[in-house]
C-alpha positions as CSV (number, residue, x, y, z in Angstrom):
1,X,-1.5,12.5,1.2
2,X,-2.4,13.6,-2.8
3,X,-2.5,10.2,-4.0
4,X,-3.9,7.6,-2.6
5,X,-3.1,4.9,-4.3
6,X,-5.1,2.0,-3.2
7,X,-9.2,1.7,-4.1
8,X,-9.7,-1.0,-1.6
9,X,-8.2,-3.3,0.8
10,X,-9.3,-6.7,0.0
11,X,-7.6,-9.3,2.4
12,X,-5.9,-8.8,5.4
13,X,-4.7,-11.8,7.4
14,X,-3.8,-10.7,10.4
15,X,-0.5,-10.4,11.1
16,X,1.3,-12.5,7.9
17,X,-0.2,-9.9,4.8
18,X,-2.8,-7.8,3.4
19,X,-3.7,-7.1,0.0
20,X,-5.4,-4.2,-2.0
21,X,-6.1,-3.2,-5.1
22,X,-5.5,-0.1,-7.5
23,X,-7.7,0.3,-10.7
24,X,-5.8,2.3,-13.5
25,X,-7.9,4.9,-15.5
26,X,-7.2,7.0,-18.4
27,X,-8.9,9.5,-15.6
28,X,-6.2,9.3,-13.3
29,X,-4.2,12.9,-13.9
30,X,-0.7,11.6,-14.2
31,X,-1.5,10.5,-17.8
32,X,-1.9,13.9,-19.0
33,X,2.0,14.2,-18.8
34,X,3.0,9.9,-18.9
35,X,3.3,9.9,-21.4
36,X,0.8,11.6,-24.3
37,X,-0.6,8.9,-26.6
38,X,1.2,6.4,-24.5
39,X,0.0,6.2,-21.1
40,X,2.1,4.4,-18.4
41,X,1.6,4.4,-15.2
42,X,5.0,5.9,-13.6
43,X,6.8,2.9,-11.3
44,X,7.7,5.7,-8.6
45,X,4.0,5.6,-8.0
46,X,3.3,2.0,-8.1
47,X,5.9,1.8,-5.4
48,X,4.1,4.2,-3.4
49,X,1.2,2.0,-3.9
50,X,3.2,-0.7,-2.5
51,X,4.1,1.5,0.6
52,X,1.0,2.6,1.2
53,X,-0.5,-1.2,1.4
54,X,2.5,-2.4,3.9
55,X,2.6,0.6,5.8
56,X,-1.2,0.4,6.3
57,X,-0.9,-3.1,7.4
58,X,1.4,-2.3,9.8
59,X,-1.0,0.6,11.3
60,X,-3.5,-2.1,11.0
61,X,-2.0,-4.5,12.8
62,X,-1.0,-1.8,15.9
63,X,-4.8,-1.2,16.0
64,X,-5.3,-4.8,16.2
65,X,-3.4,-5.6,19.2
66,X,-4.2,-2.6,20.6
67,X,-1.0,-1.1,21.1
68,X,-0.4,3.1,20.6
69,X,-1.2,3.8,17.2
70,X,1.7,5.3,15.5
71,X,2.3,6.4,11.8
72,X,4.2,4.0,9.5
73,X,6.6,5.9,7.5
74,X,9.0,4.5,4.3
75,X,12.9,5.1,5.6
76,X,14.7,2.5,3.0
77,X,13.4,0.4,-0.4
78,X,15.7,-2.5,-0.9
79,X,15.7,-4.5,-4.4
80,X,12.6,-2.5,-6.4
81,X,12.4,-4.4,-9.2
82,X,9.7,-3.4,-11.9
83,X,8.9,-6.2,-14.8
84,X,5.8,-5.1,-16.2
85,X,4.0,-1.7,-16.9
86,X,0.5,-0.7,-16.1
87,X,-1.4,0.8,-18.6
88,X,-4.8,2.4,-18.1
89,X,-7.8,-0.8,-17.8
90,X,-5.5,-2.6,-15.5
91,X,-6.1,-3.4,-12.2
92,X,-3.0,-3.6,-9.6
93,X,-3.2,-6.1,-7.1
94,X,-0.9,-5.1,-4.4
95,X,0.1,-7.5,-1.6
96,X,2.7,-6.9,1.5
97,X,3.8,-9.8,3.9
98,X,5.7,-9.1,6.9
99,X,9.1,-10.0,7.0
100,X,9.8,-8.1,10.7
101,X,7.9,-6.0,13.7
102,X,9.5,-4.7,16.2
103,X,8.1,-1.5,18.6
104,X,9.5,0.9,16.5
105,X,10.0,-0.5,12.8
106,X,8.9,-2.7,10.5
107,X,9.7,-4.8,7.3
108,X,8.1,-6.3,4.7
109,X,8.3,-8.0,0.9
110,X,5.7,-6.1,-1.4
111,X,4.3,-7.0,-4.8
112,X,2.6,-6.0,-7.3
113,X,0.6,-8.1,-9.9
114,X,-1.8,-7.5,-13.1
115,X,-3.7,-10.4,-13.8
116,X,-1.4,-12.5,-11.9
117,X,2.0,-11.7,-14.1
118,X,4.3,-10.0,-11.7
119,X,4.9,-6.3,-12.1
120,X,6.8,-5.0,-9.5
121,X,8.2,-6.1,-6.2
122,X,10.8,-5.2,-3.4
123,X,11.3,-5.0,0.1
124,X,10.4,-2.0,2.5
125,X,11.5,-0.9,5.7
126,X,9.2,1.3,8.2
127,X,10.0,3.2,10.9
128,X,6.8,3.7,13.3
129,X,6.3,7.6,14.7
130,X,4.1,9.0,16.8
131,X,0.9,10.9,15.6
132,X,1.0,14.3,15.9
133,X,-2.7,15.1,16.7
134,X,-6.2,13.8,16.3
135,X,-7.0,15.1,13.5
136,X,-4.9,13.2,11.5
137,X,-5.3,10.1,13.0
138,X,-9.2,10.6,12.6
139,X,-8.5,10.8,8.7
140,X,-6.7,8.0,8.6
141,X,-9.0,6.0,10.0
142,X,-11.7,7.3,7.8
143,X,-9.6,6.5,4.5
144,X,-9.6,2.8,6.3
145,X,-13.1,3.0,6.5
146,X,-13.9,3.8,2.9
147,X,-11.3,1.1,2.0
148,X,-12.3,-1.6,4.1
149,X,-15.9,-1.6,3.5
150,X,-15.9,-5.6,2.2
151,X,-12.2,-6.6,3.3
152,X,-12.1,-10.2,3.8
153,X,-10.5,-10.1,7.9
154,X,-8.9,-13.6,8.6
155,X,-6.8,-13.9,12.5
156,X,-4.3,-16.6,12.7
């Protein structure tokens, strides 16, 4: 993955949500082309922030109960709405519930907030695959590690 979108994983209650967090810099290299002298971060990537946050959770959650890990991967976005952009200094809170689990897909509502005013939200559907080697599962589980250093774990 080039972007990874998501700093740290703050809260994950397993298996109702999880929530992370994004901080925008002028550093980040999509604002050398979003826009000069007016940087924005681009929506298409916020929802990819959003995806990445619920389809994590979802790989979380398989890891959890100890079932065969598989990959999530984003097959539909329903209702994206976006109602605020991010500018550089802000800091994205990203938060997926889950709406549906089943063996082989997944669904849930995502948002995403800056200082508690809504900026974007929608609803995504996963499908679950298998993963294709080791190797890739073992980076996975090392981004988790890096982002999960002081996540808050609650089990309902």
């Amino acid at each position: 993955m080039r972007f990874h979108l998501i700093d740290r994983i703050e809260e994950v209650c397993y298996p109702k949500y999880i929530t992370g967090v994004k901080c925008i810099t002028l550093a980040d290299d999509v604002f050398n082309e979003h826009f000069p002298g007016y940087p924005i971060f681009p929506g298409t990537l916020i929802l990819e922030g959003m995806a990445q946050i619920g389809g994590s959770f979802f790989e979380l959650i398989m890891k959890e109960k100890k079932l065969p890990l598989k990959r999530s991967v984003l097959v539909i976005v329903r209702e994206a709405k976006f109602k605020k952009p991010a500018v550089p200094g802000d800091k994205l809170l990203y938060r997926a519930e889950v709406l549906d689990m089943q063996e082989d897909y997944g669904a849930v509502k995502v948002t995403a907030s800056i200082d508690g005013a809504p900026c974007a939200e929608g609803e995504l559907l996963f499908s679950f695959v298998d993963v294709p080697n080791e190797n890739l599962q073992k980076s996975r589980e090392d981004m988790y590690d890096i982002c999960m250093k002081n996540t808050r774990i609650i089990r309902e």
